[in-house]
N, C-alpha and C positions, 0 to 999 in steps of 0.2 A: 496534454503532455504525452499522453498513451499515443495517441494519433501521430505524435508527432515523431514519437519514436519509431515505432511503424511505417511510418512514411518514410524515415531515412534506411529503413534495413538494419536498425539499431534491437529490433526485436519483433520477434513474429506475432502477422496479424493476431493467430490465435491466442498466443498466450496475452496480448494487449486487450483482448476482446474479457479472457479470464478475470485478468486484473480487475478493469473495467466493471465487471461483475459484481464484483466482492465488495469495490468502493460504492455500487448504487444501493447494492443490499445492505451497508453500512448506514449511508445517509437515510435510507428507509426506516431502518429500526433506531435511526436519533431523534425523526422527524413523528416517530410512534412514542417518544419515551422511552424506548428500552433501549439502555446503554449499556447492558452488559453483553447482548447478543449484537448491537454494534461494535464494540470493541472485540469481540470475538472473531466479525468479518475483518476488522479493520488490521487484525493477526496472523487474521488467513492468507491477507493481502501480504503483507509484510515476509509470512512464512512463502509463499509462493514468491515474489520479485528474489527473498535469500539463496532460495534454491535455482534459479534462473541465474544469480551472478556466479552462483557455485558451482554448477556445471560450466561455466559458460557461455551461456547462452548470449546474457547480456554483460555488460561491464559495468559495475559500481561506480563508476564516475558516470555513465548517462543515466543514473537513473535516482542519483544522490536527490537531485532536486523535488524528484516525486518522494521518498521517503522522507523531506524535511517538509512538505507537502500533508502527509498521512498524520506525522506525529502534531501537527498546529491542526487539523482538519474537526477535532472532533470540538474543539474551542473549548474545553475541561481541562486544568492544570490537573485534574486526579488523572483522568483518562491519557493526557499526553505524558505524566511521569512514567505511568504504568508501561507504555509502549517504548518508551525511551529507557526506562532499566532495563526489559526482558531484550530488547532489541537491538539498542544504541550503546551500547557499553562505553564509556570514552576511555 
């Protein structure tokens, strides 16, 4: 999805490449058992795409998909509430 966003000029290689980051260092530390420095990266990620629609960089409708992406990714109803109240406010 990052790629793809990138591709269209929807958002720069580098901050895609950032993102990118934060989600392999997340799945690393799910894939070791530690979910609480997973969910941390997976904050990081969340707080960095916030600040990217904030300034405008990018726009909250392309990038909706990859944030309903983040909060199902860790496959934990604790883990996805958790990122969905501090995040997702409805």
């Amino acid at each position: 999805m990052l790629d793809q966003l990138a591709a269209a000029g929807k958002i720069s290689f580098g901050n895609a490449n950032s993102l990118r980051v934060k989600l392999e260092a997340a799945k690393k530390q799910f894939e070791r058992g530690h979910s609480t420095p997973a969910v941390d990266q997976l904050e990081a990620f969340i707080n960095h795409l916030d600040a990217l629609v904030g300034s405008g960089q990018v726009l909250g409708v392309d990038v909706a998909e990859i944030r309903a992406f983040v909060t199902r990714y860790p496959g934990s109803v604790v883990v996805r509430s958790r990122l969905v109240e501090k995040h997702l406010p409805l």
